[in-house]
C-alpha positions as CSV (number, residue, x, y, z in Angstrom):
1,X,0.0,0.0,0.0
2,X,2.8,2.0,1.1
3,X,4.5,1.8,-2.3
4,X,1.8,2.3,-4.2
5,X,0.9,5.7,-2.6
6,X,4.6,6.8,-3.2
7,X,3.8,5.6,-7.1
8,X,0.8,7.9,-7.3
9,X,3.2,10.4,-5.9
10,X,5.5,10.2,-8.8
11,X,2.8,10.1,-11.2
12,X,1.4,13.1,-9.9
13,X,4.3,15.0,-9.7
14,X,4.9,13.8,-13.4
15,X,1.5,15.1,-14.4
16,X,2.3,18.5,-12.6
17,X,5.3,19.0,-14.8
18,X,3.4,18.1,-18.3
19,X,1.0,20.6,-17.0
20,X,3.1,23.1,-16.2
21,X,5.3,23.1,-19.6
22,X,2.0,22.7,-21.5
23,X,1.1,26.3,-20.0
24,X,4.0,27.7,-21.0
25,X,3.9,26.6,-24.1
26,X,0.3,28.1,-24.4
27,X,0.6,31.6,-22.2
28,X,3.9,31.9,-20.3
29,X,6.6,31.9,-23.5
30,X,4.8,34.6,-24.8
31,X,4.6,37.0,-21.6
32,X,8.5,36.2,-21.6
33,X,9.6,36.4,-24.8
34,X,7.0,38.5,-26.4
35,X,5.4,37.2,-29.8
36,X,9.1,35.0,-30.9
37,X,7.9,32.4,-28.4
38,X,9.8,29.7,-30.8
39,X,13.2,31.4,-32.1
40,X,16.4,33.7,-30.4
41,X,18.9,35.5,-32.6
42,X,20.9,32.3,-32.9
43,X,18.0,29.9,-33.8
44,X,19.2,31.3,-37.9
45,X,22.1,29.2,-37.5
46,X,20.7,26.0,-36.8
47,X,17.8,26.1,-39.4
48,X,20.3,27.7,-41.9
49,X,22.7,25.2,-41.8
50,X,20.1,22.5,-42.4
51,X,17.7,23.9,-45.2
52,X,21.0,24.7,-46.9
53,X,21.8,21.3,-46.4
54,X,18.4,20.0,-47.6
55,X,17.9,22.2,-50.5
56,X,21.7,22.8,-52.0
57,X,23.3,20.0,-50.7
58,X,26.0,22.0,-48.6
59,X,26.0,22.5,-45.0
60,X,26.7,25.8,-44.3
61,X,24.9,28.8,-42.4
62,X,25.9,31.0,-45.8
63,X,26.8,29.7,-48.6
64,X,28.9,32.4,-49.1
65,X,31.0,32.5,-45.9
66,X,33.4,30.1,-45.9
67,X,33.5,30.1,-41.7
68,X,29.9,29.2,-42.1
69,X,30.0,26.0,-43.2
70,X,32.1,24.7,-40.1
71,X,29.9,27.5,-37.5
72,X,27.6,24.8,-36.1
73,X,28.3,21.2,-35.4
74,X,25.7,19.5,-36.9
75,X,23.9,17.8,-34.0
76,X,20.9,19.8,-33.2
77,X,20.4,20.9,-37.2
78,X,19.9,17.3,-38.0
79,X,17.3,17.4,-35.4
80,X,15.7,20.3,-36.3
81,X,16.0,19.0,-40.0
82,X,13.5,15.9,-39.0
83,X,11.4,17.9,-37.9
84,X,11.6,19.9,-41.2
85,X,11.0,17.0,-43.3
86,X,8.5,15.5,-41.5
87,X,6.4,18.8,-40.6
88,X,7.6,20.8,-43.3
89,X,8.1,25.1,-43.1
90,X,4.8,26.2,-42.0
91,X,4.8,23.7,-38.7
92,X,8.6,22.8,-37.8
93,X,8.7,25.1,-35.4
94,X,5.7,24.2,-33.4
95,X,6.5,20.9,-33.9
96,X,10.2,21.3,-32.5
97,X,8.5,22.8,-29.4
98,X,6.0,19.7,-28.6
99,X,9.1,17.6,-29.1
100,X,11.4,19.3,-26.8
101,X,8.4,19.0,-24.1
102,X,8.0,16.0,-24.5
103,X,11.6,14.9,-23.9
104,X,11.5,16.7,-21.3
105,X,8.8,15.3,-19.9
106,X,10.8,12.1,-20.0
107,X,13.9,14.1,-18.7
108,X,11.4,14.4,-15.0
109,X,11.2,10.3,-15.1
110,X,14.4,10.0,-15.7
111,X,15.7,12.1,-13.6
112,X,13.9,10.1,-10.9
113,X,15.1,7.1,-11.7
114,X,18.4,8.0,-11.9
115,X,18.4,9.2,-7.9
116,X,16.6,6.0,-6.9
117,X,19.4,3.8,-8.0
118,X,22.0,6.2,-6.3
119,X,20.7,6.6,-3.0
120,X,18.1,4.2,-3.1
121,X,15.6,6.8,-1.2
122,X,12.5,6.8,-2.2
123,X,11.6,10.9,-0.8
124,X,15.3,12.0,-1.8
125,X,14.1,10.9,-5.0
126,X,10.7,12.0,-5.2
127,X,12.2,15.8,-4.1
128,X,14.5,15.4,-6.9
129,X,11.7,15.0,-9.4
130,X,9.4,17.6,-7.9
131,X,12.5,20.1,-8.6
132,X,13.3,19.0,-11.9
133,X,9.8,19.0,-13.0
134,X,9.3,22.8,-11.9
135,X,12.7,24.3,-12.5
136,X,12.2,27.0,-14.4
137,X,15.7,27.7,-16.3
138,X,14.5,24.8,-18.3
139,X,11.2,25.1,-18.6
140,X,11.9,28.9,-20.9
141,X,13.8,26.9,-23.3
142,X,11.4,24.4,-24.6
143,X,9.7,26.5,-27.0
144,X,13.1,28.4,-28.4
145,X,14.8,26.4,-31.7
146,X,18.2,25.9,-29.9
147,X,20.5,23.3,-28.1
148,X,19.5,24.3,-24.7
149,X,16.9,22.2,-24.0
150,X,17.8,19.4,-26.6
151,X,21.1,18.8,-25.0
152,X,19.9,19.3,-21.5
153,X,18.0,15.8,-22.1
154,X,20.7,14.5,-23.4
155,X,23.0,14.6,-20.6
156,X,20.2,13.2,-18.4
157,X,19.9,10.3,-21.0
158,X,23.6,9.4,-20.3
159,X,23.3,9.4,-16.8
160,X,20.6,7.5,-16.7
161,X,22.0,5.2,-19.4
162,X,24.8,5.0,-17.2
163,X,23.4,4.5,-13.8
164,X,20.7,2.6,-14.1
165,X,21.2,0.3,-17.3
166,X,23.0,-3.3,-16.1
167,X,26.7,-3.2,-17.6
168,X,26.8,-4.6,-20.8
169,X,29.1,-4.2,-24.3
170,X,25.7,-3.4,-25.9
171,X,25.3,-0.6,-22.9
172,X,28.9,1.3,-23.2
173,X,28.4,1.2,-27.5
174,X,25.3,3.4,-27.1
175,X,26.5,5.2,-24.6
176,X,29.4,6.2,-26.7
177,X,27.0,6.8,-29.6
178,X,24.9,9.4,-27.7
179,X,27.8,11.0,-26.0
180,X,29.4,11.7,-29.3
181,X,25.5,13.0,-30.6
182,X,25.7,15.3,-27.9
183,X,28.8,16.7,-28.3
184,X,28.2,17.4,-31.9
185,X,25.1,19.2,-30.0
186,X,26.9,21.7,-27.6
187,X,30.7,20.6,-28.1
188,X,31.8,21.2,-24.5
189,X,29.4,18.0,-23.4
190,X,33.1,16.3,-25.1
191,X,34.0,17.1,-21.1
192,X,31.7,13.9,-19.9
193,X,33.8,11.4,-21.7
194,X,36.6,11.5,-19.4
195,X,34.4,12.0,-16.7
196,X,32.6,8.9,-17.9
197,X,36.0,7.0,-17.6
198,X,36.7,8.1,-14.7
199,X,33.0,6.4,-13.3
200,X,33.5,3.6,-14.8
201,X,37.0,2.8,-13.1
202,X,35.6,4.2,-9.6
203,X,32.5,1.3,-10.1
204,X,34.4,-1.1,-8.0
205,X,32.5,-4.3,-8.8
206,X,32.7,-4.0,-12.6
207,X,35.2,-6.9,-13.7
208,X,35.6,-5.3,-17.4
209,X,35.9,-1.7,-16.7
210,X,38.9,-1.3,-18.9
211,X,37.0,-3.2,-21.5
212,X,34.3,-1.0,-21.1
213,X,36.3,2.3,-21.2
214,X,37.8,0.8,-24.6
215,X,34.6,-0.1,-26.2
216,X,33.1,3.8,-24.9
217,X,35.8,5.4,-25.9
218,X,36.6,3.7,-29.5
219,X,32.8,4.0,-29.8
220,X,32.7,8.0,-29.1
221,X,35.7,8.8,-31.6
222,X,34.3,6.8,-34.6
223,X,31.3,8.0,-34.6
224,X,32.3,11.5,-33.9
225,X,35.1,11.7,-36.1
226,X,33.5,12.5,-39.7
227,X,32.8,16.1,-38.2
228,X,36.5,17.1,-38.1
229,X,37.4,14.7,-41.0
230,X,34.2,16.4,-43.0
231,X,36.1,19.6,-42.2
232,X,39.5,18.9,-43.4
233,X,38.7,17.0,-46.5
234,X,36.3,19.7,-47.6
235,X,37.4,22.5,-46.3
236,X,41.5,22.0,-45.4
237,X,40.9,23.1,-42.2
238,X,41.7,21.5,-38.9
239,X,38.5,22.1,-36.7
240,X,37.6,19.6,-34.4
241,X,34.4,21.3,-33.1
242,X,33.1,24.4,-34.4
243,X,35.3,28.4,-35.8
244,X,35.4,30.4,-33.2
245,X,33.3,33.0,-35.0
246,X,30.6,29.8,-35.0
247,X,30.1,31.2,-38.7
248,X,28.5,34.6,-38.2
249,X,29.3,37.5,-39.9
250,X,29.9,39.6,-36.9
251,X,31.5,37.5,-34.5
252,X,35.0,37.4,-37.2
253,X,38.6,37.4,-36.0
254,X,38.7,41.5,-35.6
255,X,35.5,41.8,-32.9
256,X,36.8,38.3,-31.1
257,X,40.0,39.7,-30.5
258,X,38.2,43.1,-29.5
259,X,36.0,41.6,-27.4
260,X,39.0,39.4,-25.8
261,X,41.0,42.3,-24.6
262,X,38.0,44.3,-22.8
263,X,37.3,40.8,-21.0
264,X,40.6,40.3,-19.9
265,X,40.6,43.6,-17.5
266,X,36.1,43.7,-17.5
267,X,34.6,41.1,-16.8
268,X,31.3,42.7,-17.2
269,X,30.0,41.3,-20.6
270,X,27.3,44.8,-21.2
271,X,30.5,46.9,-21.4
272,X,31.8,45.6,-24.0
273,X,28.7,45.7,-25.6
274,X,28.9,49.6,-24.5
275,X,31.8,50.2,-25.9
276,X,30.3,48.1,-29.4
277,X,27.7,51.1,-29.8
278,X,29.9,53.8,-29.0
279,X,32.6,52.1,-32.0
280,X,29.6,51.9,-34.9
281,X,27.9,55.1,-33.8
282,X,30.3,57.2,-32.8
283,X,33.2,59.3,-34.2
284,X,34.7,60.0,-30.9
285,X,37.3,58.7,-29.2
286,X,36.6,55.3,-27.4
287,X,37.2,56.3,-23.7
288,X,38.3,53.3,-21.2
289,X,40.1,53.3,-18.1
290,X,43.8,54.3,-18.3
291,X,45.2,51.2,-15.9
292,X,44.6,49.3,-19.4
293,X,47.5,50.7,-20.8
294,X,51.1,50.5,-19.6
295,X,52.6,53.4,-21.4
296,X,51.3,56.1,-24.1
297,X,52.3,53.8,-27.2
298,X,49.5,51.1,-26.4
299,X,47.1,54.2,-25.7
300,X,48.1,55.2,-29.6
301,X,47.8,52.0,-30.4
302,X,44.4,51.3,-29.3
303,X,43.0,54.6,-31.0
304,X,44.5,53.0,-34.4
305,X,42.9,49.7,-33.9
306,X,39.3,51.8,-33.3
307,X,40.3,53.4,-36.3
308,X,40.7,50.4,-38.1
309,X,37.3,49.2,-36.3
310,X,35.4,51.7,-37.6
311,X,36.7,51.8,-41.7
312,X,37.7,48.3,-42.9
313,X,36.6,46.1,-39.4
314,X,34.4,43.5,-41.2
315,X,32.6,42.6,-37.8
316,X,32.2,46.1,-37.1
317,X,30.6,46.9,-40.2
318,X,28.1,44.0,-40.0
319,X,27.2,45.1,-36.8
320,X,26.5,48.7,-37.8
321,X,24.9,47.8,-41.0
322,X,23.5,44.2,-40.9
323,X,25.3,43.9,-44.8
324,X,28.3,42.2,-45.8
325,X,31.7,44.3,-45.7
326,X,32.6,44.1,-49.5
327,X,35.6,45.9,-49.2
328,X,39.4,44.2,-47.9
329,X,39.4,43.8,-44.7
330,X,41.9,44.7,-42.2
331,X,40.5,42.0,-39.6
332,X,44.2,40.4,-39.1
333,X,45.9,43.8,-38.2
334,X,42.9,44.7,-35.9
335,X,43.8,40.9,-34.2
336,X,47.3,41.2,-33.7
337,X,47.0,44.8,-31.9
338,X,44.4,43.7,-29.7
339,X,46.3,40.8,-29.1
340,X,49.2,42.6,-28.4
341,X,47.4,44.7,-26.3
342,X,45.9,41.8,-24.2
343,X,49.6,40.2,-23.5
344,X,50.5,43.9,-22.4
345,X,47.8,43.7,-20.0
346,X,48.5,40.4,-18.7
347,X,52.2,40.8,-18.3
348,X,51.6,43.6,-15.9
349,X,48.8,42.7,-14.1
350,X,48.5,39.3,-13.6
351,X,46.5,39.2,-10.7
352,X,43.6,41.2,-12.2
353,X,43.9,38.9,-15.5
354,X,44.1,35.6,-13.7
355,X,42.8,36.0,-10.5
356,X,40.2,39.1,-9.9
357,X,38.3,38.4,-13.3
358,X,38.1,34.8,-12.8
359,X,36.6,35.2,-9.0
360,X,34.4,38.2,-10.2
361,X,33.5,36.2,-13.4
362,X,32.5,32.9,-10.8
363,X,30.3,35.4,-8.2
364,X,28.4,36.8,-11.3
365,X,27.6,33.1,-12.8
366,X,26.3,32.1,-9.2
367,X,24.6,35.6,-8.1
368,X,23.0,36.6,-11.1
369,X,19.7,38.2,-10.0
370,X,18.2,39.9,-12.8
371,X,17.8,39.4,-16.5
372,X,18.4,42.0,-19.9
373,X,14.8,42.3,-20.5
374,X,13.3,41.7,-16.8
375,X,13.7,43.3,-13.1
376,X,10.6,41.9,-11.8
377,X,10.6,40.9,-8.6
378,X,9.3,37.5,-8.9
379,X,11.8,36.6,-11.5
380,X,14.5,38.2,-9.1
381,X,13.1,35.1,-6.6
382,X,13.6,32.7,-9.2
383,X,16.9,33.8,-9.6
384,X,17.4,34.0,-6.0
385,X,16.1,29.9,-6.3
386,X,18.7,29.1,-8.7
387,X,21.8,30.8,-6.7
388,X,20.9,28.4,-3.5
389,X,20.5,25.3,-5.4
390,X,23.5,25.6,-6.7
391,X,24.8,26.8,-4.0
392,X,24.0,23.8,-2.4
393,X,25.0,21.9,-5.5
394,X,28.3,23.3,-5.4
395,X,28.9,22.0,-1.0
396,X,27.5,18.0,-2.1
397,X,30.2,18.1,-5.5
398,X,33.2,18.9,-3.6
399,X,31.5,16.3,-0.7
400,X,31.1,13.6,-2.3
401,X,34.2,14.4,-5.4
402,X,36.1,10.8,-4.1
403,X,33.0,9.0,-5.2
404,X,34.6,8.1,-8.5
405,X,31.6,6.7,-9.8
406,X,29.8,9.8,-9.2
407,X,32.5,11.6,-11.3
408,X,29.8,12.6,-14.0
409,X,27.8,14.3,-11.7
410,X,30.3,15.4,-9.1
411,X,33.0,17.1,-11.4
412,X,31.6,18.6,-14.5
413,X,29.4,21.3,-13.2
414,X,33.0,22.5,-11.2
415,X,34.8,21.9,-14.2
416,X,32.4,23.7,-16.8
417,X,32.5,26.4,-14.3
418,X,36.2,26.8,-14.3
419,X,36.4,26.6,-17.6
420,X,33.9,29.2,-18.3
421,X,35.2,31.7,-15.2
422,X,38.6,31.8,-16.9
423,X,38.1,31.7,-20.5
424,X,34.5,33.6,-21.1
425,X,33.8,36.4,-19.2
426,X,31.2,37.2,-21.9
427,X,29.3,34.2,-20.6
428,X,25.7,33.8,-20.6
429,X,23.4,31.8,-17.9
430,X,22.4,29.9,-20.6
431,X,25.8,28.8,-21.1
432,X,25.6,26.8,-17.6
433,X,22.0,25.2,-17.9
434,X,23.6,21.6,-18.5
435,X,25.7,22.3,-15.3
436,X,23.1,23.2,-13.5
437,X,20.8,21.0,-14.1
438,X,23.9,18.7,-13.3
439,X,23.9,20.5,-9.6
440,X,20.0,19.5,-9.1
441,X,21.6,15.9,-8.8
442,X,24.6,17.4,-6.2
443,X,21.9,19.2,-4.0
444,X,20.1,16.2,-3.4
445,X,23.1,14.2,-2.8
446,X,23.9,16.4,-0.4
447,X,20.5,16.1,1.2
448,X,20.9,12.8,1.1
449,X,24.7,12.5,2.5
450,X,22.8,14.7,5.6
451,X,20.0,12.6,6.1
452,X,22.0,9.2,6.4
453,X,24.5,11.0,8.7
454,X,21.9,12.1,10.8
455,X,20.4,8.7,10.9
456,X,23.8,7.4,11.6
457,X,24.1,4.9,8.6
458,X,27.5,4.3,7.6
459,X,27.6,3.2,4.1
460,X,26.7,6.6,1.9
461,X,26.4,6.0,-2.3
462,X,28.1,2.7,-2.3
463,X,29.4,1.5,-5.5
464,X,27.8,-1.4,-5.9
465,X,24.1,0.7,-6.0
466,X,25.2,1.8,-9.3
């Protein structure tokens, strides 16, 4: 009787979170996006890349821009493109929303089911689910054409794949398969594969671990491996993921490099969109703070390079004009100054490039409060919801880090978070949603950890439970 009442639980909670993402889809994305409820300003460069795909037979987001046709890696366009064929123009986008709830959907079961078989506690578990199902920084993205919720369900499949399937060669070839889908989906997911290894050597009990790590691994390259290969025998280029301009006209070599040196000394990612509008709509000098430049030559220097910005900057241009810069571009020169400029920077003050940006970088990520387009005070609380869960996420990671086998849930929100605090000042939350949702996991493993302390049990995530 008992377990059947905690069944009905689940299934309740289950129907709570179809119910709440079907409201979304019908009132909520439009109060918070307006009348685009399905597409962002990078949405383009999925479809793009497919219909060009479809219709001329080359993948590319222009065909015209030879950085376009290595800007996405073609995980979620293939996705997208199913829904294409299947729906066709008029309905893809609907359709790609309905399909991105229902996964979803399954994400809440699986998400369950995934804590069971960890801690093996029923209302640890049941918790788990009930956050999942209403956590909100997942719930925006299911209407939006876009990785974010696509590979979010993805990473749950592998954990669930991985901690709840019974150890087979047939287990560790898909999981290799799907890894590899999902790195072609958001290329940083590349990160759980050595995680994966490292879980698979910390589950104690598995006689063919190195068999299985073997088999994952040789499993992830093969079927990965015609991206870059697609790449250089095309396109005689080595790029293993994606150009760092991701193929848009805007993002080129001269505005990277630009946007590189500002975020070495300001981490704050709205002034270097400040200084953007003041470049393309102004004639003035571009005023920044003097403690940038170590003598007067790199203050000439920079005014050159805004100069060059604002007359033969092909990034610039497209920014200011939304049209192609026909002209010869001086992209490289505008790199190497800024370039210079950033070494400058770093050689004489290290601390603020390597420490104070990093830490400054980490407290925004965590303590981010308030959105571009909304202040409101009930999305400052949701907010406010996400900095204590992960938080929370961040004490039952470094808690439980020597659980091996918990190395795909422990490590990669820390790593991701790193990674991003020291290399992309420029970051966006969005940028963290698979970590996060990672954390959910870490929270209630911390609960957990607290719970069985407090009933003094000794034995806390064994190995053999997964």
């Amino acid at each position: 009787m008992i377990l059947k009442n905690k069944k009905h639980l689940l299934w309740t909670i289950i129907a709570i979170g179809i119910v709440v993402r079907i409201m979304f889809l019908l009132f909520g994305a439009k109060y918070y996006y307006g009348q685009k409820i399905y597409i962002n300003y990078d949405s383009f460069s999925y479809t793009n890349s497919f219909i060009n795909l479809w219709k001329n037979g080359s993948y590319a987001i222009w065909l015209d821009s030879p950085d376009s046709y290595m800007g996405r890696t073609p995980g979620y366009p293939l996705f997208w493109g199913l829904h294409y064929i299947i729906f066709g123009e008029l309905y893809v986008y609907k359709a790609i929303a309905i399909s991105q709830i229902l996964l979803d959907i399954l994400a809440i079961k699986l998400f369950f089911d995934i804590l069971i078989k960890i801690t093996n506690n029923y209302k640890i578990s049941l918790l788990g689910c009930l956050i999942y199902s209403l956590y909100p920084f997942i719930i925006i993205w299911l209407t939006i054409t876009g990785t974010e919720a696509f590979a979010s369900f993805l990473v749950i499949l592998i954990l669930w794949i991985f901690y709840t399937r019974k150890d087979t060669f047939r287990k560790y070839i898909f999981l290799g398969i799907i890894l590899s889908y999902a790195t072609l989906t958001r290329p940083y997911l590349g990160l759980l594969l050595p995680l994966l290894i490292i879980s698979i050597i910390g589950k104690k009990d598995l006689t063919f671990r190195f068999k299985y790590i073997l088999v994952v691994s040789s499993t992830f390259i093969f079927s990965y491996s015609f991206w870059p290969l697609r790449n250089y025998i095309n396109h005689k280029q080595i790029v293993v993921f994606n150009v760092p301009s991701s193929g848009y006209y805007n993002f080129q070599k001269d505005f990277i490099a630009f946007r590189t040196w500002v975020n070495a000394w300001e981490p704050y990612s709205l002034k270097v969109n400040q200084y953007l509008y003041e470049i393309i709509n102004s004639k003035n000098k571009l005023q920044v703070p003097d403690f940038v430049f170590n003598n007067k030559d790199e203050k000439q220097l920079f005014d050159s390079l805004i100069y060059l910005c604002r007359n033969c900057g092909s990034s610039f241009y497209y920014w200011k004009y939304y049209s192609i810069y026909k002209g010869e571009s001086c992209n490289e020169d505008i790199e190497k100054g800024f370039e210079k400029l950033k070494n400058s920077f770093i050689k004489h003050n290290p601390f603020h490039y390597y420490i104070k940006t990093p830490i400054i970088t980490f407290i925004r990520a965590v303590f981010k409060f308030k959105t571009a387009s909304f202040n409101s005070a009930f999305l400052k609380m949701l907010f406010y919801y996400r900095t204590l869960l992960i938080i929370f996420g961040f004490l039952g990671s470094f808690l439980l880090i020597k659980k091996y086998h918990l190395a795909l849930i422990t490590m990669f929100p820390i790593l991701w978070y790193l990674y991003l605090c020291f290399t992309h000042s420029h970051f966006e939350v969005r940028y963290m949603l698979q970590a996060d949702i990672i954390l959910l996991f870490d929270t209630l493993l911390l609960i957990y950890f607290f719970t069985n302390k407090l009933h003094l049990k000794k034995k806390l995530i064994p190995e053999q439970s997964v």
